[in-house]
N, C-alpha and C positions, 0 to 999 in steps of 0.2 A: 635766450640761450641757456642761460641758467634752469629757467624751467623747465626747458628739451631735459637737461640733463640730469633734474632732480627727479623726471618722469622716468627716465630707464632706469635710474638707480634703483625704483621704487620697484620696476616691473621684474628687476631682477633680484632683487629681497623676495619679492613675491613667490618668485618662479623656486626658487632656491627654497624656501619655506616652506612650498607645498612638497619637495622632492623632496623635504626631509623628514616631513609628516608621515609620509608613506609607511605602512605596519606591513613589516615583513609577517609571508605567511605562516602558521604555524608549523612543526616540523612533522614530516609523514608520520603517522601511527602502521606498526607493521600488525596485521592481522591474521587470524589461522580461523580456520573452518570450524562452526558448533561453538566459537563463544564473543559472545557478544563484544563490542568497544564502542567507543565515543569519538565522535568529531567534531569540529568547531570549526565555524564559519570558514570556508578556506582552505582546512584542513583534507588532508590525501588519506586514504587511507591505502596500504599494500600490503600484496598478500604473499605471504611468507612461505606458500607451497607454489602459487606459478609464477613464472615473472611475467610482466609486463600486464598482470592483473592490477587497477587500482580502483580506488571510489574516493572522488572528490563530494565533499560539502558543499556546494555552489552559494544557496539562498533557503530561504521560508518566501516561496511565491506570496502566498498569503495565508493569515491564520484568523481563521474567525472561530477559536476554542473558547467554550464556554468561561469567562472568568470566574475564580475560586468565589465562593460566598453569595451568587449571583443565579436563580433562576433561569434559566433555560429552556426555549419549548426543544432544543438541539442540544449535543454536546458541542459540535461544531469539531473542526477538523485544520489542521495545518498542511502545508501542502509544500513539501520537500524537493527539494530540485538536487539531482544529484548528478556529475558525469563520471559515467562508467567506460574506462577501459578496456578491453578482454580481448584479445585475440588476434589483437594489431587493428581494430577498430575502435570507434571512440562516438560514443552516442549519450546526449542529454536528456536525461528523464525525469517527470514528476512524480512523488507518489505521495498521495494523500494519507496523512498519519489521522484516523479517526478512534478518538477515545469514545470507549475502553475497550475496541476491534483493534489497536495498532497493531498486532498479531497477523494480520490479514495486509498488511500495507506490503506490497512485495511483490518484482519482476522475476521474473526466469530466463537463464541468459546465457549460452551455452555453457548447462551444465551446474550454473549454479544459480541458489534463488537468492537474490537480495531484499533481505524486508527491514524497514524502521520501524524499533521498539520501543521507540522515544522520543520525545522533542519536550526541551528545556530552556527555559525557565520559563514555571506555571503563568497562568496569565493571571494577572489582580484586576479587581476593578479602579476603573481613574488612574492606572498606572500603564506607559507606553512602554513597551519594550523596544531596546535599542538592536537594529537587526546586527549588528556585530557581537551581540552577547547568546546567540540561539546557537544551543549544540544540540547532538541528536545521540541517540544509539543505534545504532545496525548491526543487526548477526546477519554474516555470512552461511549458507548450508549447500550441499550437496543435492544436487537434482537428478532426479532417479532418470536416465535418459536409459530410451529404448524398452519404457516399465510396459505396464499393465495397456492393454489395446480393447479397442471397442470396434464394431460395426454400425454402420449408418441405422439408425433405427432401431438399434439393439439396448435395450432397458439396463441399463448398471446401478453398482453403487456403491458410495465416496464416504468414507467417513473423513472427519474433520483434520484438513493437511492431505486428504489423499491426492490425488491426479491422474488423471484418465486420457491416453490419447484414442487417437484415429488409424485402424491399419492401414489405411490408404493415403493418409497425410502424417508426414510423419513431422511435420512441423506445428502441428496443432496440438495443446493439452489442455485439458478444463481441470480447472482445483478447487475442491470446497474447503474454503476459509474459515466460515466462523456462520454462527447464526446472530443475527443483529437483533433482534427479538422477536420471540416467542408469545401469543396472546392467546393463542389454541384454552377454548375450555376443555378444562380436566375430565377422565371419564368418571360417568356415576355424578357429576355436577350439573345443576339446571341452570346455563347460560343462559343471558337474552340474543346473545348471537357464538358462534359457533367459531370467530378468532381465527387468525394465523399465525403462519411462521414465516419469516423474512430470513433468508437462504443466501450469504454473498459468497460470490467466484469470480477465479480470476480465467479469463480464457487465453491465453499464449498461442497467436501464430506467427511465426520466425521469432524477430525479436519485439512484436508489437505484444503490449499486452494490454487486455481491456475488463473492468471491474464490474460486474453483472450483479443485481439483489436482486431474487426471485421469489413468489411467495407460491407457499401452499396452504390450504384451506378455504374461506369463506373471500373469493375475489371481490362481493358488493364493500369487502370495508376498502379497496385498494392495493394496490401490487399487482403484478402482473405472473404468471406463471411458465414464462417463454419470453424470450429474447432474442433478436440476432446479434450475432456474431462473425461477422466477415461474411463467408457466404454460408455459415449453417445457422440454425433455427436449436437453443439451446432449453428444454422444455424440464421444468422439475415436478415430478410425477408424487413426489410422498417423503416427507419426511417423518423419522421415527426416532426414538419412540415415542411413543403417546404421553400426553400429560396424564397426569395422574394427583389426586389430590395429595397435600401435605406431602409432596415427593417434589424435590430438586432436580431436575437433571443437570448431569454433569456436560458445562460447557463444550466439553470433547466427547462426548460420548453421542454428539447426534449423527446419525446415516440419512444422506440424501439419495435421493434416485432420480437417476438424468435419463433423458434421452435424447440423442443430436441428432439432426435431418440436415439437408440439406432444403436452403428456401423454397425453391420451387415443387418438392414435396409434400 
């Protein structure tokens, strides 16, 4: 009898211990449009121009980032879970933060794009990160809805951050993000092969969105030059400008050229 009773005591110290343990979450960060904040694990983020907009920090699905000091044939990427509010709906999303593209990490969601600038603290090597210690950065911005339109078939073109929809669908846009590298020989240089450019977008139809790298130039080293996309055929035709010897191009300064079909075209 005695033991009955020295076991509930125990189970109710227990129960009582763990309910005390509990870490309340961190308190909302109120946010506004065009500048950046930080969250932490838990953390809400709300926006200070609509109501009933918010962004919760959820997790780090998983991060396989290259650790500091440590070779890499990858940079490697963490992989953000966020839930987002907007509009009296309420939908869980991944987006993968890849250094040094996190510029590119980002949905569009009536009306506005959410990207992650950041995920913290760096990774070491031989050292575990505790997942209650990872915060992130997010800028909130403005999504040009009802912008710039294209035709099926019709040749455009994107420079870096631009977006393109469909006059027929008005729930589809394609964005060109970032170029992930560049190997294009220079002109006026005697390559042993002739290099490409690796071209990432994001394509948004309703509120799905999905991450596309396309290349242009020499396809025997790999990449592909077209993709689908729901049901179109997303094709990158020429990126410019050209290399050039002892000349840098500026990471924003490159123009894609898309063309969208539909599959069976």
């Amino acid at each position: 009898m005695k033991n009955s009773a020295l076991s509930t005591l125990l189970f109710v110290v227990l129960l009582f211990s763990v309910a005390c343990d509990t870490t309340p979450p961190p308190p909302p960060v109120v946010f506004g449009v065009d500048r950046p904040f930080p969250l932490a694990i838990g953390q809400t983020g709300e926006s200070k121009n609509e109501l009933g907009f918010s962004i919760k920090f959820e997790k780090i699905a998983s991060d396989s980032r290259c650790p500091k000091g440590v070779e890499c044939i990858t940079a490697g990427q963490a992989d953000v879970v966020l839930t987002i509010t907007k509009g009296g709906e309420t939908s869980t999303v991944t987006l993968p933060f890849i250094i040094p593209n996190g510029t590119g990490n980002a949905i569009d969601l009536k009306g506005h794009t959410i990207r992650v600038m950041g995920v913290a603290p760096m990774k070491f090597k031989d050292k575990e990160i505790d997942p209650k210690e990872y915060n992130i950065m997010v800028l909130v911005t403005e999504t040009v809805v009802g912008g710039a339109v294209a035709k099926l078939g019709q040749e455009f073109m994107l420079g870096i951050g631009e977006s393109m929809g469909l006059d027929d669908d008005p729930g589809f846009r394609v964005r060109f993000d970032t170029v992930a590298s560049d190997s294009r020989c220079p002109e006026g240089v005697q390559c042993i092969w002739a290099g490409k450019v690796d071209a990432v977008f994001t394509v948004t139809q309703g509120e799905n969105a999905q991450k596309l790298t396309l290349s242009s130039g020499d396809m025997s080293q790999g990449g592909s030059g077209q993709a689908v996309a729901g049901k179109y055929n997303l094709a990158l035709k020429a990126i410019s400008p050209m290399k050039k010897k002892d000349v840098t191009i500026d990471s924003k300064g490159y123009k894609a050229s898309v063309v969208i079909q539909k599959q069976d075209q």
